[in-house]
Phi, psi and omega in degrees: 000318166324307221260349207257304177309322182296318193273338195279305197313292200311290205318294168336322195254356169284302201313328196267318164294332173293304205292288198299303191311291187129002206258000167270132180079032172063020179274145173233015186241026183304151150069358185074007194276119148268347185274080181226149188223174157235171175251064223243002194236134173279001173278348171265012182269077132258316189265324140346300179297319191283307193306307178305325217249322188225030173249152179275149135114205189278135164203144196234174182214114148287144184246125173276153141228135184289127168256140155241168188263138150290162147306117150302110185263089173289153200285159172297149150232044160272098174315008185250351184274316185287305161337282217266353159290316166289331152300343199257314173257026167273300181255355201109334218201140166283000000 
């Protein structure tokens, strides 16, 4: 059920963004932005990349990305492990 609450929040927050941008319903002029896409295939951050870096004026691109579920990793709670894990990236030295 979680995943499904998860997915409703993204649609939403595209949805908000789209909005604000301009890029919804093939409109492209939100924001004085004229340059705008969207990114939904990873063979196109190549060109994503070309875009950002050497096209003139504002360009805005949405990247779509695939949610995934991770491992849930839990943290040490031994405390004498975590204090010399913290001293150690603190000074260097245990």
């Amino acid at each position: 059920m979680k995943e499904h609450g998860d997915r409703q929040r993204c649609d939403r927050s595209q949805e908000a963004i789209r909005h604000i941008v301009g890029v919804a319903g093939g409109e492209q002029h939100g924001c004085g932005i004229s340059d705008c896409s969207t990114v939904t295939d990873k063979s196109d951050v190549g060109q994503l990349v070309k875009d950002l870096r050497f096209k003139k004026g504002p360009v805005f691109r949405l990247v779509k990305v695939m949610v995934e579920k991770l491992n849930f990793v839990m943290p040490p709670q031994d405390g004498a492990h975590l204090k010399d894990r913290f001293r150690q990236a603190l000074l260097g030295h245990p």
